[in-house]
C-alpha positions as MATLAB code, in Angstrom:
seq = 'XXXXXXXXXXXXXXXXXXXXXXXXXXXXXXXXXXXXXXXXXXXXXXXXXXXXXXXXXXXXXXXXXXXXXXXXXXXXXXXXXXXXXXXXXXXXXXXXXXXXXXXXXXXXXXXXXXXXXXXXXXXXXXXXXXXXXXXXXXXXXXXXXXXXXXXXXXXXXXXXXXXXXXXXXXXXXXXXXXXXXXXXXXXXXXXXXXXXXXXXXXXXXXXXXXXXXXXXXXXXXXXXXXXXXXXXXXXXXXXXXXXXXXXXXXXXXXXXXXXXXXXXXXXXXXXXXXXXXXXXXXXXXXXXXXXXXXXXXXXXXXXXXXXXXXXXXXXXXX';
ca = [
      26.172   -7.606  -10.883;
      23.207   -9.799   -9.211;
      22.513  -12.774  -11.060;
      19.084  -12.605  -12.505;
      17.869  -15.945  -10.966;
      18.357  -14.469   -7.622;
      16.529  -10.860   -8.373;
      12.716  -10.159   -8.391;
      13.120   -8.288  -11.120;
       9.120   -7.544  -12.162;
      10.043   -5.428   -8.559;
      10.844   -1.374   -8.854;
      14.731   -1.278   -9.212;
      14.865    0.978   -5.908;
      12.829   -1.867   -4.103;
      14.998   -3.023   -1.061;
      13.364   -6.691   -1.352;
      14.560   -7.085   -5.011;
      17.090  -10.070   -3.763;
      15.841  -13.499   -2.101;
      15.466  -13.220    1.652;
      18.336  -13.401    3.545;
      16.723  -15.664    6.589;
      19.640  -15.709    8.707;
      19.947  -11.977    8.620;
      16.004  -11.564    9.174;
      16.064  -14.138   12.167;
      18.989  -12.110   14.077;
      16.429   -8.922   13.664;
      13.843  -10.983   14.884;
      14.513  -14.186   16.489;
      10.802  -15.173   16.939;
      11.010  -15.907   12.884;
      13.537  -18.908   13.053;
      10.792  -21.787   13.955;
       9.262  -20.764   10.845;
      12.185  -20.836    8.245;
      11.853  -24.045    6.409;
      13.739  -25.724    3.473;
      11.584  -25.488    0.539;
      11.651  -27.758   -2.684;
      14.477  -25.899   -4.131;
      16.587  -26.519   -1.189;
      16.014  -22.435   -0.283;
      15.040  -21.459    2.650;
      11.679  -20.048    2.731;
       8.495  -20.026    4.646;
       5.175  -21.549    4.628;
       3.288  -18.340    3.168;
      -0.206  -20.456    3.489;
       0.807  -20.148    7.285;
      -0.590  -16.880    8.739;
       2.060  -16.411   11.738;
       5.095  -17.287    9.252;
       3.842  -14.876    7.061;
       2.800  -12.096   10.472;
       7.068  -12.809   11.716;
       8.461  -12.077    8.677;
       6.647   -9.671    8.193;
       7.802   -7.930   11.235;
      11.787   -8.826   10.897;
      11.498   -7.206    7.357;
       9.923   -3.830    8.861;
      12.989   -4.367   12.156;
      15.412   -5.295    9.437;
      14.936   -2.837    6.535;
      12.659    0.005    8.223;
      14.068    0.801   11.547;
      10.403   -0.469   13.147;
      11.141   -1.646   16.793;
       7.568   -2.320   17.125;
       5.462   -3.646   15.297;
       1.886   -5.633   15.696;
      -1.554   -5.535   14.394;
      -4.856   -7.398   16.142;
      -5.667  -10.871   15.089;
      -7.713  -11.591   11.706;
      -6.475   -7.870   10.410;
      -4.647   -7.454    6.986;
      -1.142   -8.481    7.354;
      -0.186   -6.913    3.813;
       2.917   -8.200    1.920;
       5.831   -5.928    2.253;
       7.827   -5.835   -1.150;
       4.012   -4.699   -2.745;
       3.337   -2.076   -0.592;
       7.292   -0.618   -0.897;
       6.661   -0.721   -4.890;
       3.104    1.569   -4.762;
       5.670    4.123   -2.508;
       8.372    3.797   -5.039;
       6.268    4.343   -7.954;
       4.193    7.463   -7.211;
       7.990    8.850   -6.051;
       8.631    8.908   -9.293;
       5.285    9.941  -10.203;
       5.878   12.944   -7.940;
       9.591   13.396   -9.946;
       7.530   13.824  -12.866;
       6.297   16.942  -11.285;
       9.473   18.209  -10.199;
      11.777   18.328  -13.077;
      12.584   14.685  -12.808;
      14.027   14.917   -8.998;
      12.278   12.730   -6.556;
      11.196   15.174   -4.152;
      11.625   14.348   -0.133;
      11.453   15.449    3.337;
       8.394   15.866    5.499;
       6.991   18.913    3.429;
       6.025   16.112    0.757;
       2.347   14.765    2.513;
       0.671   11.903    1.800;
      -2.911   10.847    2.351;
      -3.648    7.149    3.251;
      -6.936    6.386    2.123;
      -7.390    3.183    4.697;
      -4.182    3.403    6.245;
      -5.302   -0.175    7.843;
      -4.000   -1.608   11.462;
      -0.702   -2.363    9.900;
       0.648    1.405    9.282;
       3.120    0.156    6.534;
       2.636    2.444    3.750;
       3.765    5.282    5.701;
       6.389    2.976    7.496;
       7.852    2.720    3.876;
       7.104    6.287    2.685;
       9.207    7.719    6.066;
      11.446    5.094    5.744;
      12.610    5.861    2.001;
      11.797    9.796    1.632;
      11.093   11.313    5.023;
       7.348   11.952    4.122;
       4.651   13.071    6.021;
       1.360   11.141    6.625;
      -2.165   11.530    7.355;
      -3.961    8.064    7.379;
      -7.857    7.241    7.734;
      -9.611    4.279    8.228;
     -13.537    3.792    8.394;
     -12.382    1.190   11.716;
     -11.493    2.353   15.057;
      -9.732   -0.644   15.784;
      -7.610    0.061   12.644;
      -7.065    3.478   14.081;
      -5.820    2.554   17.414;
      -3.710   -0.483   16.035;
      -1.853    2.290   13.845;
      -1.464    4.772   16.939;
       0.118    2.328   18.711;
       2.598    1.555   16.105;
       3.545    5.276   15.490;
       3.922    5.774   19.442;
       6.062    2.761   19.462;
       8.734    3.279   16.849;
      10.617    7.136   17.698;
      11.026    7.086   13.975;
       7.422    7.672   12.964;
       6.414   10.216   15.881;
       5.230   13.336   14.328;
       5.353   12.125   10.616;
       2.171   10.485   10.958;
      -1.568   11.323   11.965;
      -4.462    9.035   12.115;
      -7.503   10.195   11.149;
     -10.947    8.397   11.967;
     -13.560    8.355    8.931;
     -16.970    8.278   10.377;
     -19.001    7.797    7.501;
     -18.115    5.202    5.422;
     -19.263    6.861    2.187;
     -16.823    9.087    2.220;
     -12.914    8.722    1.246;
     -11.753   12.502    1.451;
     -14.886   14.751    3.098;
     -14.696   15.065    6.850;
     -10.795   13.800    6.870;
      -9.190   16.604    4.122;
      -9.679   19.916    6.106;
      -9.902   23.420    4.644;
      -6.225   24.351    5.337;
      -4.710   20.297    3.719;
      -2.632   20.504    0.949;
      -2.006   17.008   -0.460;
       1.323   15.837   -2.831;
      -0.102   12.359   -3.384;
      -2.909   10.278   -2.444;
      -2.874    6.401   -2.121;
      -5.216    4.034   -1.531;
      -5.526   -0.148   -1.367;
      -9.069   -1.064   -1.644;
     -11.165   -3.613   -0.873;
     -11.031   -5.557   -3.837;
     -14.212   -8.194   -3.411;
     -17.807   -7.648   -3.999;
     -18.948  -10.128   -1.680;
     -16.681  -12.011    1.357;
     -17.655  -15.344   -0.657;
     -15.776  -13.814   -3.218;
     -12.797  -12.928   -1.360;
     -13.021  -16.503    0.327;
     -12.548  -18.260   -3.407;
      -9.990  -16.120   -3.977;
      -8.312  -17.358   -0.618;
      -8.442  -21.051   -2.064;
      -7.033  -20.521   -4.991;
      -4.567  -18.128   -3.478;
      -3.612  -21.116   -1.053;
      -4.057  -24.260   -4.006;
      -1.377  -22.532   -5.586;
       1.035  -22.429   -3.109;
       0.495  -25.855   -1.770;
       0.138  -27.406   -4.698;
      -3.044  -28.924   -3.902;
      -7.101  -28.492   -4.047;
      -8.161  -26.716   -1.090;
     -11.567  -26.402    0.465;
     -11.515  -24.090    4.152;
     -10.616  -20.455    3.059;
      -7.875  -19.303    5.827;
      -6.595  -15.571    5.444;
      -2.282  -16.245    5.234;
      -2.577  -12.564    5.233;
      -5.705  -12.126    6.724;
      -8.257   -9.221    6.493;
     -11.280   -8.088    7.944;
     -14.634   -7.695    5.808;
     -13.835   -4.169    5.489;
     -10.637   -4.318    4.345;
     -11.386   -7.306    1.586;
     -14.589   -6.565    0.174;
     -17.480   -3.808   -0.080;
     -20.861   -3.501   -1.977;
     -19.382   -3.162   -5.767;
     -16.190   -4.670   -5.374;
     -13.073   -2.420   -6.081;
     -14.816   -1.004   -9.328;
     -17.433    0.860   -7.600;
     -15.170    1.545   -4.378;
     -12.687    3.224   -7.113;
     -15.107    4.861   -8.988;
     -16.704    6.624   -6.064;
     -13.416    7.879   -5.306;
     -12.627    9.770   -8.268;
     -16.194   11.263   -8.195;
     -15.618   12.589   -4.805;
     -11.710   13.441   -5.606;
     -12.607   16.026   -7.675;
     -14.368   18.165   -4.937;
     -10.896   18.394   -3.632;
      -9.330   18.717   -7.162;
      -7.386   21.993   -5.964;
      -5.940   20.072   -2.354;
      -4.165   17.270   -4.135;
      -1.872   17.302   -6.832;
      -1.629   13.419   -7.523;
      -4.577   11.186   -6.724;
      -3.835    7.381   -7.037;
      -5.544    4.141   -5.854;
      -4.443    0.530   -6.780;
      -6.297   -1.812   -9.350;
      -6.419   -5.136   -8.928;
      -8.333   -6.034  -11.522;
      -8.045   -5.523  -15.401;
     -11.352   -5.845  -16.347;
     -11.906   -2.784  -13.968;
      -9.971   -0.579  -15.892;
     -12.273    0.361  -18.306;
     -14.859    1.862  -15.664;
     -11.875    3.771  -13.885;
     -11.165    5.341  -16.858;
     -14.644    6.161  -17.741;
     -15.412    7.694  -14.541;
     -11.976   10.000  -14.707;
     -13.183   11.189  -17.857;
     -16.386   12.130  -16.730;
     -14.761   14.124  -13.889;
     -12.867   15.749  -15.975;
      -9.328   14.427  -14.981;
      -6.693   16.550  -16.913;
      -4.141   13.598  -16.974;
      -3.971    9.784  -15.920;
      -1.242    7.592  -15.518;
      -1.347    4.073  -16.078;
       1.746    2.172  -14.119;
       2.288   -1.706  -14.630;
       3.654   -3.439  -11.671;
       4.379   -6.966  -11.115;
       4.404   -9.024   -7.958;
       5.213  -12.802   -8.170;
       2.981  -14.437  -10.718;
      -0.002  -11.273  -10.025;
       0.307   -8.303  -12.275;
      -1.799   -5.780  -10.415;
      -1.353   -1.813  -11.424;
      -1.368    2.120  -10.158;
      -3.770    4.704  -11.827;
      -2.842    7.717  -10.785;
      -4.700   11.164  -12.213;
      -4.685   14.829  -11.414;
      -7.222   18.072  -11.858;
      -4.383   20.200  -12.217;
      -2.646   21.490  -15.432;
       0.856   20.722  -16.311;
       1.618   24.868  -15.139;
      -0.104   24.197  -11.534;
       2.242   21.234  -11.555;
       5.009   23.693  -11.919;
       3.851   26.267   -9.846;
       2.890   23.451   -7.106;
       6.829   21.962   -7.325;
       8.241   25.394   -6.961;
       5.962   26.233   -3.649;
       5.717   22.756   -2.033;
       9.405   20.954   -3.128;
      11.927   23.470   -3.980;
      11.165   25.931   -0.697;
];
């Protein structure tokens, strides 16, 4: 049995970054990590997460170490998302999907999952393959994003043919002009920008970095950095998430399980507002915990609980 001290245990139990990191085994996966492995004031080794290439290297010997990724790189100033966060969202509309599917978790690259801003970093599907052989499509409303990803899928045999990126030309739009006639969806996800204004995502920055430092600081620098696009847009996450669900239900018959992530509490009450103007025939609520930041899934569907069945019995028990 783990001892408790030594577990992240706000984590999803199947989350393979539940224990401390091991830093020796990480820095034999990926040498270039050892010059940033430092004692912190626990006497554990750690790194400095305020430092944006510590937190870029371990980043990559996790996705070496625990994802099979051989390659893995994204252009400078773009998001560099935490692992263990991104492998809970995957792990928790699993289960999500088990709730369609008599309880079983189902797996295999008949399950497909949309990306909504799959990013230049490509982990969500890197973790989705990974754990349950799922299929991807991911869009982005950057081409740089888009290439960054390609690379990454041509440069890991693992991900070839589980994963398409998909170029969204009109930033208005999350599913029209990427969802095609003939796409049948078993879950969307979707990270979004969760800033109104880059000043806003700039204070959050310092506070972000005061609190791990332990001191007041002044000059916003991205540990995990971000574009514009990817931190903030016109609304902030509340209108970027209620958008969505107004356009999700002109695919309400391509997707079974729609989801995005809230950062926010205070947004919740405008998420669900808009799903019950659109006419959402059930939301989930899911609670998840990372560090000292409880953040959250909503996840909600047009489809009754017999298309559920009907859907499970064509898609994941052929």
């Amino acid at each position: 049995m783990k001892d408790h001290a030594t577990l992240k245990v706000q984590l999803h139990t199947r989350n393979r970054h539940r224990e401390r990191y091991d830093f020796k085994l990480l820095v034999e996966y990926y040498p270039e990590l050892a010059p940033f492995v430092l004692l912190n004031a626990y006497n554990n080794e750690s790194i400095d997460f305020s430092d944006a290439r510590a937190v870029k290297a371990l980043n990559t010997a996790l996705l070496r170490c625990y994802y099979d990724v051989i390659y893995w790189d994204i252009p400078d100033g773009y998001l560099c998302p935490p692992i263990p966060g991104r492998a809970d969202y995957i792990h928790y509309v699993a289960d999500l999907l088990a709730g369609s599917n008599n309880g079983i978790i189902p797996t295999g690259s008949t399950v497909r999952c949309f990306d909504v801003g799959v990013g230049a970093n490509c982990v969500y599907p890197i973790i989705g393959i990974k754990e349950y052989g799922w299929s991807f499509i991911g869009s982005d409303v950057d081409e740089v994003s888009i290439v960054s990803a390609n690379k990454i899928i041509i440069g890991n045999t693992c991900l070839k043919g589980s994963v398409e990126c998909r170029l969204q030309t009109n930033n208005r739009y999350f599913f029209r002009g990427i969802v095609q006639h003939d796409d049948y969806f078993d879950i969307s996800i979707c990270n979004p920008p969760y800033n109104a204004s880059l000043a806003e995502a700039q204070a959050g920055t310092i506070r972000k970095l005061s609190n791990l430092q332990k001191k007041k600081i002044t000059k916003p620098v991205l540990n995990f950095g971000g574009k514009q696009s990817e931190l903030c847009c016109d609304g902030g996450e509340e209108r970027f998430i209620m958008e969505m669900i107004r356009e999700s239900r002109d695919f309400s018959t391509s997707c079974l399980w729609f989801s995005t992530l809230v950062s926010k509490k205070e947004t919740l009450d405008a998420v669900y507002y808009a799903l019950e103007k659109a006419q959402a025939v059930d939301v989930k609520t899911i609670q998840m915990g990372q560090g000292n930041k409880i953040t959250r899934i909503v996840a909600w569907t047009f489809l009754s609980k017999e298309k559920h069945q009907e859907w499970a019995r064509k898609r994941f028990n052929s």
